[in-house]
N, CA, C and O atoms as a DFTB+ gen file, in Angstrom:
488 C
 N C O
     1  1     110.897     136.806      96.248
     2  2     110.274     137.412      97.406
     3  2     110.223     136.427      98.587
     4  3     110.599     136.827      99.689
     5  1     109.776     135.146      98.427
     6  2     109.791     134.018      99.217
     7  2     111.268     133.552     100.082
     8  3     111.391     133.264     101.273
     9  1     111.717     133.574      99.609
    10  2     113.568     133.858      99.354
    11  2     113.992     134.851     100.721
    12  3     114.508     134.477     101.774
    13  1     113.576     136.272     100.305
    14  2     114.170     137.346     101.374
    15  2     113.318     137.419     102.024
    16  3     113.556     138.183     102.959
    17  1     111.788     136.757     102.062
    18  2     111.331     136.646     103.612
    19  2     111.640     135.585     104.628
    20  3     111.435     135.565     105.842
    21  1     112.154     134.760     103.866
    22  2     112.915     133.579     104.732
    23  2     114.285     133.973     105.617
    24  3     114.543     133.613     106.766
    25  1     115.186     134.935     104.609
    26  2     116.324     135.284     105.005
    27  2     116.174     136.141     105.799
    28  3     117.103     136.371     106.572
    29  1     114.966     136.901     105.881
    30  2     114.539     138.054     107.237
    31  2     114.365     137.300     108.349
    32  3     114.677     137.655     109.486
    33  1     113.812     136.137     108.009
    34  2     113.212     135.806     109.652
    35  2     114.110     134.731     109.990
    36  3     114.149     134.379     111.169
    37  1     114.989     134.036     108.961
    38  2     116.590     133.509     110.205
    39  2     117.001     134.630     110.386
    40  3     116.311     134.883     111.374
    41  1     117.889     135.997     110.140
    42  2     118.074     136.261     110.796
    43  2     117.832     137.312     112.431
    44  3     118.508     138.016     113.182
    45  1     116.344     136.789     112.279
    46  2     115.317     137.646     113.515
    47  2     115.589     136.327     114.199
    48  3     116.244     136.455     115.233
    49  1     115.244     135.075     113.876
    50  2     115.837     134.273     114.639
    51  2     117.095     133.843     115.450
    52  3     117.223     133.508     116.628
    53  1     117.927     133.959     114.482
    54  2     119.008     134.038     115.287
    55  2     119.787     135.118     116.100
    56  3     120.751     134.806     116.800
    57  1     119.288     136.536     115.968
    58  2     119.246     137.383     116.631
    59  2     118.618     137.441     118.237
    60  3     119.108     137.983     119.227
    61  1     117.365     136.681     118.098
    62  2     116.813     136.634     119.132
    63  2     116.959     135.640     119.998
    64  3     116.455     135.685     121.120
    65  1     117.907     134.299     119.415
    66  2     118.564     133.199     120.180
    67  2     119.885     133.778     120.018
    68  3     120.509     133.141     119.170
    69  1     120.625     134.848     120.561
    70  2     121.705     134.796     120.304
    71  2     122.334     135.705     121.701
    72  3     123.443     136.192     121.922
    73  1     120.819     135.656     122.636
    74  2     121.427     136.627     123.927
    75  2     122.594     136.192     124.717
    76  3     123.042     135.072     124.470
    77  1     123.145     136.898     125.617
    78  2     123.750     136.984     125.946
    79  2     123.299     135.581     127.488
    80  3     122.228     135.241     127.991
    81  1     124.998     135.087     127.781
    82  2     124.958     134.107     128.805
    83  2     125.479     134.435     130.560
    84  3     126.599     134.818     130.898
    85  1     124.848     134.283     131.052
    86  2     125.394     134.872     132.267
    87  2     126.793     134.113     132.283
    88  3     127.123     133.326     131.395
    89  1     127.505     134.399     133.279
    90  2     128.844     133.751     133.987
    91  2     128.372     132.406     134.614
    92  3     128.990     131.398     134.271
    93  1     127.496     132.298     135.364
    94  2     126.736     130.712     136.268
    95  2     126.238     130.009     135.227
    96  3     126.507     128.812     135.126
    97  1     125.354     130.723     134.204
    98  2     125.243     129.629     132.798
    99  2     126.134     129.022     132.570
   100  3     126.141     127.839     132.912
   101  1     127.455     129.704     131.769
   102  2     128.619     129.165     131.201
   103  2     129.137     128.440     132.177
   104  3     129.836     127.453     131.945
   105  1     128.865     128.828     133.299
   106  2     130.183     127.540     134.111
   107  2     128.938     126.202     134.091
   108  3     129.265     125.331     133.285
   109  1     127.975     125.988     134.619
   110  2     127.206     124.780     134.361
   111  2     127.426     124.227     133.222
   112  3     127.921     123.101     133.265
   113  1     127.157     124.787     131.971
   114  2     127.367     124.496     130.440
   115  2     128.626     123.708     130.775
   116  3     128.680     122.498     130.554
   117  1     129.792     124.494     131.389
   118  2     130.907     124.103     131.003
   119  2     131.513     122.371     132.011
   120  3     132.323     121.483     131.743
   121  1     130.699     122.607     133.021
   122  2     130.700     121.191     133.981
   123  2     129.919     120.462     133.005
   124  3     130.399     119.329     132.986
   125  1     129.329     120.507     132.501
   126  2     128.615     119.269     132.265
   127  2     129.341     119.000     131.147
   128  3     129.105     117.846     130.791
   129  1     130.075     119.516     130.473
   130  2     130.999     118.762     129.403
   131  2     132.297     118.678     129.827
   132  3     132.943     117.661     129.573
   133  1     132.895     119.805     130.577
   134  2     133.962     119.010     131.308
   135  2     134.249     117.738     132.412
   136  3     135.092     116.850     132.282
   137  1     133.290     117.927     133.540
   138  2     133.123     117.033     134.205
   139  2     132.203     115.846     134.296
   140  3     132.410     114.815     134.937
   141  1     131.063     116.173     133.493
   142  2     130.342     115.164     133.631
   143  2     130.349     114.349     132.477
   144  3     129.945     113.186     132.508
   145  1     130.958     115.108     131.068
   146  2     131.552     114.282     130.099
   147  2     130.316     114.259     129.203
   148  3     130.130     113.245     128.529
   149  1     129.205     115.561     129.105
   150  2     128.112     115.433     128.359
   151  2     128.541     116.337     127.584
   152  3     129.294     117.286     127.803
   153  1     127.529     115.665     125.784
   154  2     127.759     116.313     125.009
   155  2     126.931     117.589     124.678
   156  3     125.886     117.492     124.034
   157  1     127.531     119.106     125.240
   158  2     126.891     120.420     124.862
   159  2     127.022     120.230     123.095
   160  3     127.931     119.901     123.856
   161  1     127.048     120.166     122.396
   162  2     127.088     121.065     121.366
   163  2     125.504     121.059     120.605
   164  3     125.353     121.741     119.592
   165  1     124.731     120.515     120.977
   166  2     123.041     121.338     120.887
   167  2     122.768     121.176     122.395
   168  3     121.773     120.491     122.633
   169  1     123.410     121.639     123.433
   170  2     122.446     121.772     124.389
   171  2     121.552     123.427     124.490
   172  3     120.917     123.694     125.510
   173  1     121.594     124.034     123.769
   174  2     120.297     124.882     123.775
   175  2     118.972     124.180     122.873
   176  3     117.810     124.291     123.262
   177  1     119.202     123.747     122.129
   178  2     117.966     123.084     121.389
   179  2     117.818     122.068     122.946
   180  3     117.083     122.323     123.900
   181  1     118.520     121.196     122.835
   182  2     117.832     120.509     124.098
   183  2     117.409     120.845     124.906
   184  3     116.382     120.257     125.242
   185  1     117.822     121.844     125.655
   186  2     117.508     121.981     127.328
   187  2     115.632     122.900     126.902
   188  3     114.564     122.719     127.486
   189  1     116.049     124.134     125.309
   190  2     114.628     124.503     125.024
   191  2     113.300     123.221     124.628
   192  3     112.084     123.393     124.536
   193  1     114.068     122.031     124.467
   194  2     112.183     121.340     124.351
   195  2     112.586     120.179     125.714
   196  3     112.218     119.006     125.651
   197  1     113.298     120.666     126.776
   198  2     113.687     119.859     128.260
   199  2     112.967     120.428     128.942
   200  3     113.645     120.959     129.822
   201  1     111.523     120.732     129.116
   202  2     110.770     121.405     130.099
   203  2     110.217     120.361     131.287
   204  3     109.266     119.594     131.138
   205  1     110.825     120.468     132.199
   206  2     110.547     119.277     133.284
   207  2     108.958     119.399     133.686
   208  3     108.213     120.261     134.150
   209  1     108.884     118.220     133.298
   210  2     106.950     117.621     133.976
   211  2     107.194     116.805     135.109
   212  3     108.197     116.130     135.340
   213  1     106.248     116.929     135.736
   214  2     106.504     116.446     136.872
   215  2     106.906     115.058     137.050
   216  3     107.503     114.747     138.081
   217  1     106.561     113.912     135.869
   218  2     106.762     112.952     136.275
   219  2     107.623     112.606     135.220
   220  3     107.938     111.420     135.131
   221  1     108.071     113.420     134.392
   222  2     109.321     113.498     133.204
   223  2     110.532     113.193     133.874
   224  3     110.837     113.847     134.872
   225  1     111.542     111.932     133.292
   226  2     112.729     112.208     133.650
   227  2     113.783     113.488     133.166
   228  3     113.644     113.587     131.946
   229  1     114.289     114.002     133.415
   230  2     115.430     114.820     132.565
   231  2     115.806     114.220     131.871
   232  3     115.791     113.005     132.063
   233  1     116.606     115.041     130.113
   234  2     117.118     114.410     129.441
   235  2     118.486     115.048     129.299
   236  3     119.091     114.801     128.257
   237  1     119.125     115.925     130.305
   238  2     120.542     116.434     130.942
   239  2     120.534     115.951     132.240
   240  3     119.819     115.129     132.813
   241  1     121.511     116.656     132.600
   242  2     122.157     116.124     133.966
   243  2     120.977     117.361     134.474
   244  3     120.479     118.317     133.880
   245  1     120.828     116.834     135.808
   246  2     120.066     117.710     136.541
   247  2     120.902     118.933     137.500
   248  3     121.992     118.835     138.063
   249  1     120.074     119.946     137.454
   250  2     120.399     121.022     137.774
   251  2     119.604     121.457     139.032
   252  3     118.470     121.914     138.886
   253  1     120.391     121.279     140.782
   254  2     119.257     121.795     141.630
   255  2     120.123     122.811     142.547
   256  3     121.279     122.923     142.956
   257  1     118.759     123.551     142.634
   258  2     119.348     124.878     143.246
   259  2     118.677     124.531     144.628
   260  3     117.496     124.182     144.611
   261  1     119.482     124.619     146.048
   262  2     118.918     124.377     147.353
   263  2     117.836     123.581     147.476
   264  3     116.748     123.830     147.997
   265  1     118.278     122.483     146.886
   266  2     116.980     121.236     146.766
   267  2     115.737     121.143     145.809
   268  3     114.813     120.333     145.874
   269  1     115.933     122.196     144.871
   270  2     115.141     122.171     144.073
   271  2     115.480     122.465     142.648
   272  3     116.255     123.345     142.272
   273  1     114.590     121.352     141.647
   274  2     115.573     120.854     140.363
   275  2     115.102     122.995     139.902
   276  3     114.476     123.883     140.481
   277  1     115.692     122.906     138.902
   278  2     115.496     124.018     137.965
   279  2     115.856     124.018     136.528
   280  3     116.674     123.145     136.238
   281  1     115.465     124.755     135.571
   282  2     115.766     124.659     134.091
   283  2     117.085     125.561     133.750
   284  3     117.486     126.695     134.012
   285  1     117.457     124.613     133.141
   286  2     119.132     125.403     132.474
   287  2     118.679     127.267     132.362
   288  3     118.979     127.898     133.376
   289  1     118.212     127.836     131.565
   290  2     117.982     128.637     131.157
   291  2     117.726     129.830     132.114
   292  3     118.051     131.018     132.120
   293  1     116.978     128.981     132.954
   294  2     116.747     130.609     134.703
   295  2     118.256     130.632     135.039
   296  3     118.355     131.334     136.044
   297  1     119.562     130.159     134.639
   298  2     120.522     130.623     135.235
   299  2     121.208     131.863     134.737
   300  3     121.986     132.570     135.378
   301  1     120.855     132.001     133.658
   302  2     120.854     133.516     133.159
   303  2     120.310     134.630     133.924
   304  3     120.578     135.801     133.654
   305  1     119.671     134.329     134.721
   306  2     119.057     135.592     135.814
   307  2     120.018     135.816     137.259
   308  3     119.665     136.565     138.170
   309  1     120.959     135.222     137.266
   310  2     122.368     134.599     138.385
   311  2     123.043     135.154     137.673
   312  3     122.878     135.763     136.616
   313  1     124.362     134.779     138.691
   314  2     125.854     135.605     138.931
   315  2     126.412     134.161     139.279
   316  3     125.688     133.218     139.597
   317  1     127.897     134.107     139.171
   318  2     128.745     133.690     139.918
   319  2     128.854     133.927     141.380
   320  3     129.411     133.147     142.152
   321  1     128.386     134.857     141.660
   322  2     128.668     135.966     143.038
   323  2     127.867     135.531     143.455
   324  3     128.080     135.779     144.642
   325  1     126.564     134.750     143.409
   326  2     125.247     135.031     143.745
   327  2     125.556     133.441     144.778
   328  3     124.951     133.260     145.835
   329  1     126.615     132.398     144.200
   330  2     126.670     131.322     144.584
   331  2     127.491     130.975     145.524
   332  3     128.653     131.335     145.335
   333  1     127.247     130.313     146.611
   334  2     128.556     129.824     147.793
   335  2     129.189     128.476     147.653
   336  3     130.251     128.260     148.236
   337  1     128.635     127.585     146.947
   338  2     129.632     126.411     145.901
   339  2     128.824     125.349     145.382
   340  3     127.649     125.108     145.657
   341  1     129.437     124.863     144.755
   342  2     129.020     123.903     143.377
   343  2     129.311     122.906     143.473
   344  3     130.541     122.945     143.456
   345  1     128.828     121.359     143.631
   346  2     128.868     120.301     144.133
   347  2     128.502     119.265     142.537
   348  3     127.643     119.466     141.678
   349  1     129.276     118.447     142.611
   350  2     129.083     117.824     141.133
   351  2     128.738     116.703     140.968
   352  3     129.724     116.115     140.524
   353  1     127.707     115.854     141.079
   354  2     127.647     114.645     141.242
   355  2     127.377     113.861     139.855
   356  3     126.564     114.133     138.973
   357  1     128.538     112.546     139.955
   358  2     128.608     111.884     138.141
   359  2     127.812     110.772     138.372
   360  3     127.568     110.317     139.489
   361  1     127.406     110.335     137.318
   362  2     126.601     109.572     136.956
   363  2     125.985     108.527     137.960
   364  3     124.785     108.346     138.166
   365  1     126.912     107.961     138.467
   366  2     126.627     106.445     139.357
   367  2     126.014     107.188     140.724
   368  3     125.152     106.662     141.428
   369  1     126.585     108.462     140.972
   370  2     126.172     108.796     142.246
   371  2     124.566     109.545     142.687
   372  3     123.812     109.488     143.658
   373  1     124.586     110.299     141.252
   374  2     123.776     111.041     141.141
   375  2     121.934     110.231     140.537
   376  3     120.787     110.650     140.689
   377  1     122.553     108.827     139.783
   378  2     121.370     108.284     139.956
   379  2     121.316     107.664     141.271
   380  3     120.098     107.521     141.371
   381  1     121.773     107.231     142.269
   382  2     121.873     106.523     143.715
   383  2     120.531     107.858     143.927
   384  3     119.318     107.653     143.909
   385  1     121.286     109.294     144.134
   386  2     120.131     109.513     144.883
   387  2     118.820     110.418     144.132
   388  3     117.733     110.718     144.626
   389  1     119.249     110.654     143.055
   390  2     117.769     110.775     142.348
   391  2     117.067     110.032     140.796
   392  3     116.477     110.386     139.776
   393  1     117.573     108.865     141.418
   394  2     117.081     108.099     140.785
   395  2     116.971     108.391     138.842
   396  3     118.169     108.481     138.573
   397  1     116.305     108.543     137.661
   398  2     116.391     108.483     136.801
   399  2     116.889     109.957     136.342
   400  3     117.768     110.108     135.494
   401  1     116.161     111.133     137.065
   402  2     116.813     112.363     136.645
   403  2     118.362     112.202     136.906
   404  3     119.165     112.676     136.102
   405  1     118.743     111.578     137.955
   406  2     120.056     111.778     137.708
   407  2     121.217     110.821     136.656
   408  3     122.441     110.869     136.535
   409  1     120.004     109.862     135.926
   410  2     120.593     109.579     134.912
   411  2     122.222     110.292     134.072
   412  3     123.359     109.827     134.000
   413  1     121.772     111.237     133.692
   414  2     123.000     112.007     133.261
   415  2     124.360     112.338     134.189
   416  3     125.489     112.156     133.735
   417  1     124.166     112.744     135.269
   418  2     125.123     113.401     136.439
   419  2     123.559     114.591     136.760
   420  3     122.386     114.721     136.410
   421  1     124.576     115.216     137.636
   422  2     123.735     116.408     138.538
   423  2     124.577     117.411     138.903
   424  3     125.526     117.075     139.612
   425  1     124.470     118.616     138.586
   426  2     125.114     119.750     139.520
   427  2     124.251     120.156     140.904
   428  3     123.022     120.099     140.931
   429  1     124.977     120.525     141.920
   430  2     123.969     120.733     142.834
   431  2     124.849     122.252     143.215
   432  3     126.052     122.448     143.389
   433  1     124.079     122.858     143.238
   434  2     124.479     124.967     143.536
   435  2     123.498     124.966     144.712
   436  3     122.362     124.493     144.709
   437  1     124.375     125.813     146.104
   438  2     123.988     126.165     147.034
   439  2     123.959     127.466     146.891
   440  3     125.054     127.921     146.560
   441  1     123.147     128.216     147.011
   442  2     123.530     129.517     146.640
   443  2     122.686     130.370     147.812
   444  3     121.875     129.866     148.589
   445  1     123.251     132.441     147.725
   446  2     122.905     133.054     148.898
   447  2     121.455     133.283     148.024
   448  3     120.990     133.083     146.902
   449  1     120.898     134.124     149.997
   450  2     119.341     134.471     149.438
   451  2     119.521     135.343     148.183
   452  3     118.745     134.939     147.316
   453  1     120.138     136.221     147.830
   454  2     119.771     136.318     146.589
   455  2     119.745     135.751     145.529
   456  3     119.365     136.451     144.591
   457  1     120.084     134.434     145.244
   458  2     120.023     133.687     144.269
   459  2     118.951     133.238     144.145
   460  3     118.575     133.256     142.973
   461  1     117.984     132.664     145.115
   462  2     117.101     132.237     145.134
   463  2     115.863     133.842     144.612
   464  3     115.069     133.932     143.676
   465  1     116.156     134.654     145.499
   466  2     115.130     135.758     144.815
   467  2     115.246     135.444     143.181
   468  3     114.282     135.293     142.430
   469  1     116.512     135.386     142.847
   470  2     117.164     136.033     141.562
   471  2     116.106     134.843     140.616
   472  3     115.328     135.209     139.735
   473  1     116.260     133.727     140.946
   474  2     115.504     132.611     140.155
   475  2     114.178     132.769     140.354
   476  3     113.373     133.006     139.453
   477  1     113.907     132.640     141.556
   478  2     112.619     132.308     141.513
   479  2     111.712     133.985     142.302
   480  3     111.829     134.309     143.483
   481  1     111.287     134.387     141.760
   482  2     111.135     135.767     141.610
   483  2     109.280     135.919     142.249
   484  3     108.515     136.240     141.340
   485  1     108.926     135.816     142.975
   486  2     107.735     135.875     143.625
   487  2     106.968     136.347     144.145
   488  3     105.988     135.703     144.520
């Protein structure tokens, strides 16, 4: 019995980590291991216990939308469409200007007013 209640609730678990990724997710996902040369293959466990505190460094490359950092995960509420371009800054540059968050690299997304509705929803 212990057994098939375990096997019920992985797979409620992994059902329920198994949504779907926007298009602007996957391409970030995909810069930061193509271009910035970081290793995705647990970046969902990471980025889920990466909840930025205020005086927390990041432990990814940072992610800012029109000057402001944001969490991997609100990019699922975006489009590709939603964005007017994607600026990539690697390691050496990206700590120059933000110092320890940009430890990793940094994507920087300029995006239209609806992107910003789209994230930050108010």
């Amino acid at each position: 019995m212990k057994r098939l209640l375990i096997f019920i609730l992985t797979i409620i678990t992994m059902n329920s980590s198994a949504q779907s990724k926007s298009d602007l997710y996957v391409k970030v996902v995909n810069l930061f291991k193509d271009s910035l040369h970081f290793d995705t293959s647990n970046f969902e466990q990471l980025t889920n216990n990466n909840i930025r505190l205020r005086d927390a460094p990041l432990k990814t490359p940072a992610i800012i939308i029109n000057e402001g950092f944001i969490e991997p995960y609100r990019l699922n509420n975006a489009t590709l469409k939603d964005v007017k371009s994607i600026i990539i800054l690697h390691r050496p540059e990206a700590s120059a200007i933000l110092g320890n968050d940009g430890k990793f690299g940094a994507i920087i997304i300029k995006g239209k007013k609806r992107l910003i509705r789209k994230l930050f929803p108010d």
